[in-house]
C-alpha positions in Angstrom: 0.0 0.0 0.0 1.4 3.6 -0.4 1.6 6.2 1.6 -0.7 8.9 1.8 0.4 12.0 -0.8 1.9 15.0 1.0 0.6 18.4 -0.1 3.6 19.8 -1.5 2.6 23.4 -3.2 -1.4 24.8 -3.4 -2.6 28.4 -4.0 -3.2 27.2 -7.8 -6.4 27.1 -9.9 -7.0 24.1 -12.4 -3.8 22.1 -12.8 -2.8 20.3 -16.3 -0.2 18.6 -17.7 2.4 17.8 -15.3 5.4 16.9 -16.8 8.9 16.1 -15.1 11.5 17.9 -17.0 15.6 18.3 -16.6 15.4 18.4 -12.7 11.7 19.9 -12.3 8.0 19.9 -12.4 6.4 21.5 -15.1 2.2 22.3 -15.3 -0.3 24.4 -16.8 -2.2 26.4 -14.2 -5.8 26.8 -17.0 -7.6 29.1 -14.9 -5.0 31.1 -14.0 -3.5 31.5 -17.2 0.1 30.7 -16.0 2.8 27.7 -17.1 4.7 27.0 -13.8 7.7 25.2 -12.6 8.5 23.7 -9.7 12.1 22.9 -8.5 13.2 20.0 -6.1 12.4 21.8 -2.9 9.2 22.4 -3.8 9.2 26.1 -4.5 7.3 27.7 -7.4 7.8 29.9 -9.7 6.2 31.5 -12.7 7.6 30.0 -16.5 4.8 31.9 -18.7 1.6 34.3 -18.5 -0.5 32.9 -20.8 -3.8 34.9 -22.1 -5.0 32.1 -24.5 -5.4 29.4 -21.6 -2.3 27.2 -21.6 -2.9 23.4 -21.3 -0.6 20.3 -22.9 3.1 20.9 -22.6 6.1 19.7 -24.0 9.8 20.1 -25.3 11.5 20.0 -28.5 15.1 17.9 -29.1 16.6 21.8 -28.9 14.7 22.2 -25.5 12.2 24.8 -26.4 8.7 24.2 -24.4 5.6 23.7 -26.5 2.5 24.7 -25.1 -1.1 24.5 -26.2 -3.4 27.6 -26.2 -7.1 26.0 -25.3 -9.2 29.4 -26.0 -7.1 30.0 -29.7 -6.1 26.4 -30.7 -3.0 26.8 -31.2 0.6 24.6 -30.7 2.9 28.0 -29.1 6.5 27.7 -28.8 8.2 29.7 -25.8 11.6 31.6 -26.1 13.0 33.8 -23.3 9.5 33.4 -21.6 7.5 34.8 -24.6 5.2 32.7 -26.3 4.3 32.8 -30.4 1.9 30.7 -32.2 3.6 28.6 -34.6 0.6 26.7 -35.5 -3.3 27.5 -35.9 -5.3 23.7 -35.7 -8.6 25.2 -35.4 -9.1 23.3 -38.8 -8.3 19.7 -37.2 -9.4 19.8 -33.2 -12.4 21.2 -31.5 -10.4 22.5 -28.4 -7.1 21.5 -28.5 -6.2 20.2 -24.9 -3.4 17.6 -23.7 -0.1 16.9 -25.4 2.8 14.3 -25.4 6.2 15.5 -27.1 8.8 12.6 -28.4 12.2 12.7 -28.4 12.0 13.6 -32.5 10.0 16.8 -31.7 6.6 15.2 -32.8 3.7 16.6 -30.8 0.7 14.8 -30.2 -2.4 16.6 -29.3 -5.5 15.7 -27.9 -8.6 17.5 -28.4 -12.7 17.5 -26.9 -14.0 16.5 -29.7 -16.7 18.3 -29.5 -18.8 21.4 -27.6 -18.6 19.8 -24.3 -19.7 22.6 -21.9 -22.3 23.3 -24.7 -23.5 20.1 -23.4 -23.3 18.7 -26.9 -23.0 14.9 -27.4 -19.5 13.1 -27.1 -18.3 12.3 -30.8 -15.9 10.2 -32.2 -12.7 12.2 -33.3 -9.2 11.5 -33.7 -5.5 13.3 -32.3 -3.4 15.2 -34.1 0.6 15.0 -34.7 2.2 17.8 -35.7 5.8 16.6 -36.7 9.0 18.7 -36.0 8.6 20.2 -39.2 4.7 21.5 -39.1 3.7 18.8 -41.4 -0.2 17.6 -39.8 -1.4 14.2 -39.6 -4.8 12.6 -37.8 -4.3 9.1 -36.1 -6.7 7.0 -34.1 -10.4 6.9 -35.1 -13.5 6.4 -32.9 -11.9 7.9 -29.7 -14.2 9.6 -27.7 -12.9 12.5 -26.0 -9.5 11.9 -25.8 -7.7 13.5 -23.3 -4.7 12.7 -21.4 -2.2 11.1 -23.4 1.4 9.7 -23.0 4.6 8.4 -24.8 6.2 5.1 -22.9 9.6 5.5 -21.7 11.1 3.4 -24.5 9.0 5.4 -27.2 7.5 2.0 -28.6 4.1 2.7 -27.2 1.6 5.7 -27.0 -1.5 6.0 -24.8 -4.6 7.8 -24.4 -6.9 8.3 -22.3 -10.4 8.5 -24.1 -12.2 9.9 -21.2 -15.8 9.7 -22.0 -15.2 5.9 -23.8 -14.4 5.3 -20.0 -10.9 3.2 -21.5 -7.1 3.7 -22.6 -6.1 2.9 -26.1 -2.7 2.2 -26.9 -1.0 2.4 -30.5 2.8 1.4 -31.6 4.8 3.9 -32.5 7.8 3.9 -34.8 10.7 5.6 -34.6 9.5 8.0 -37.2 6.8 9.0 -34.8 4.5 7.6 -37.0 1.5 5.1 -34.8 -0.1 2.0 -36.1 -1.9 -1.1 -33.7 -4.7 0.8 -32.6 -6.2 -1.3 -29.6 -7.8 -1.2 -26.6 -5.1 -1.1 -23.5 -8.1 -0.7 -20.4 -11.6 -1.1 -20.3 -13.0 0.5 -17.5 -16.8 -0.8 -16.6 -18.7 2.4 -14.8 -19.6 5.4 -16.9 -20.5 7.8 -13.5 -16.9 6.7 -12.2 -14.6 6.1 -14.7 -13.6 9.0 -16.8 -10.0 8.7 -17.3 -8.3 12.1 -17.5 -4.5 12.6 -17.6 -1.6 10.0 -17.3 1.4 8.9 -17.3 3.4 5.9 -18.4 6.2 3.8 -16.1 8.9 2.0 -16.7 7.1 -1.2 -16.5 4.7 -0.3 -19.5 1.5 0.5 -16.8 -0.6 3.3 -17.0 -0.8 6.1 -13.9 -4.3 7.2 -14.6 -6.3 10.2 -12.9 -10.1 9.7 -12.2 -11.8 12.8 -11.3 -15.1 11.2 -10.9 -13.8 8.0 -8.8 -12.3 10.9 -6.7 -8.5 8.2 -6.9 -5.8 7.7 -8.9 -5.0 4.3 -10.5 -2.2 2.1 -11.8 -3.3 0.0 -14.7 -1.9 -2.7 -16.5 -2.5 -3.4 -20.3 -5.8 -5.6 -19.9 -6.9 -3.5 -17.4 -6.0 -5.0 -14.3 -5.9 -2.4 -11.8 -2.4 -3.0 -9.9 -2.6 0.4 -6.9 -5.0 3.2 -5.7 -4.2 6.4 -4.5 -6.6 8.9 -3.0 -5.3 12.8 -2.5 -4.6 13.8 0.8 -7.3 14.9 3.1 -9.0 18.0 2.9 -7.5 19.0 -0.2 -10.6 17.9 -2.6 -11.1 14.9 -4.5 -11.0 16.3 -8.5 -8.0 14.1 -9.7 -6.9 15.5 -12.6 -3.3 14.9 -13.9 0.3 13.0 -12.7 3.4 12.4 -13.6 6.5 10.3 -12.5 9.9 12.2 -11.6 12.2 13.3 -8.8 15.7 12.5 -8.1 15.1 8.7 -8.3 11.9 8.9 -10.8 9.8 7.1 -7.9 8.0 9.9 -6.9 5.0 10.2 -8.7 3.4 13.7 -8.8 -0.6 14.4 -8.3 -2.7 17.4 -9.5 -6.1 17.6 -7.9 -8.5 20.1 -8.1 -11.3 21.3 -5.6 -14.1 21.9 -7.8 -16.7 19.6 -10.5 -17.8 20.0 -14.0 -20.8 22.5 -13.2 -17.8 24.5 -11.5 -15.6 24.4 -14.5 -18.3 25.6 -17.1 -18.6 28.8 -14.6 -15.5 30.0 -16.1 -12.8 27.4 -14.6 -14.2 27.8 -11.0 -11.5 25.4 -9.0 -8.6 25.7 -6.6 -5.8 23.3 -7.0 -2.7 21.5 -5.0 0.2 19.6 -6.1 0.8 16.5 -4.1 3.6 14.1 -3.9 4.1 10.2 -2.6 6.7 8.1 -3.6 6.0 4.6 -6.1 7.5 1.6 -6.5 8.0 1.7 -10.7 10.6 4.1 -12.0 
């Protein structure tokens, strides 16, 4: 059993896309309109004010962060802490959100889908890669609100969390970036509950998956066997919304919950948000 997470930094809004990065923590603070980094001791600080809403993040092979603007749809690219749109994908996503960068500089983005706090109906839809060059290319078909998504630590395997399909799907990916094999890596088996929303992917090929709904976070093995729970620490609300492995040793995994719910969100991002911490046995 593991511990229970420590609150290690709050004050935020509505955390995404933690990412472990050359020594730190990276997220997106959405509400706020901020990028943030954390260092090993835990302190903050501010990497980026971003009006357009920033969400996925990333890095290219030359170490420039990629960021996704949610309100303009656009893949940004951040230099001496200003940011410039380098790509408009209105024409392929309806609100870009989540991203994974490979080692090659290929971004993949994840997107609603659809007019969720329209309260449309989910549709099918696809993510986009944009490779290091700008060149645009749709994978994946039938995924339903993808959403968190995540490149394995040997780069042989992508993941993504199809959060109102209530699974993970998993594809190969080849050295050129390029992802074939879509299939089904979870099945998860109640729709109030389990609505996957950001991951991560360890060393041992298992998924770190948050579940806002289920109010946990969960380790998953392809097939769906569910291996460890973790609930957030007390008090600090239950909205599980994004992880990621990293610290000195890469056993630490990182947890970004939010106080809040979807009626709270669709009033303008209404949340407050921690970062918590406990340590994991996979690397």
């Amino acid at each position: 059993m593991h511990k229970v997470p420590q609150v290690i930094a709050s004050g935020f809004g509505y955390l995404e896309a933690a990412r472990w990065h050359a020594g730190s923590l990276y997220f997106s603070d959405i509400k706020d309109r901020k990028v943030w980094r954390m260092s090993a001791d835990g302190t903050p600080e501010i990497v980026l004010n971003l009006p357009e809403r920033p969400s996925g993040l990333g890095w290219t092979p030359g170490g420039d962060m990629l960021v996704i603007g949610m309100e303009d749809n656009t893949l940004r690219r951040i230099t001496d802490g200003e940011s410039a749109a380098i790509l408009d994908l209105s024409a392929h996503v309806v609100h870009a959100n989540d991203m994974a960068v490979d080692t090659a500089g290929n971004a993949y983005v994840t997107q609603f889908g659809y007019e969720l706090f329209e309260h449309e109906q989910p549709r099918p839809t696809h993510i986009v890669r944009v490779d290091a060059g700008g060149g645009i290319k749709h994978f994946g078909g039938g995924l339903i609100f993808p959403n968190g998504i995540a490149v394995s630590p040997d780069g042989t395997m992508l993941v993504v969390a199809e959060s109102f399909g209530h699974r993970l799907t998993a594809f190969d990916r080849s050295p050129d970036g390029t992802l074939s094999n879509q299939r089904l890596f979870a099945q998860f088996t109640d729709p109030a509950r389990d609505i996957p929303d950001g991951i991560c992917i360890d060393a041992a090929g298992a998924v770190w998956a948050a579940m806002p709904f289920a109010g946990e976070f969960r380790r998953v093995a392809e097939g769906g066997e569910i291996t460890h729970r973790i609930t957030p620490a007390p008090g600090s609300g239950t909205y599980c919304v994004d992880c990621a492995l990293g610290g000195a040793d890469g056993g630490t995994l990182f947890l970004l919950v939010a106080d809040t719910d979807v009626d709270r969100l669709g009033n303008d991002w209404d949340s407050t948000a921690t970062v918590q911490a406990v340590p994991v046995d996979a690397r």
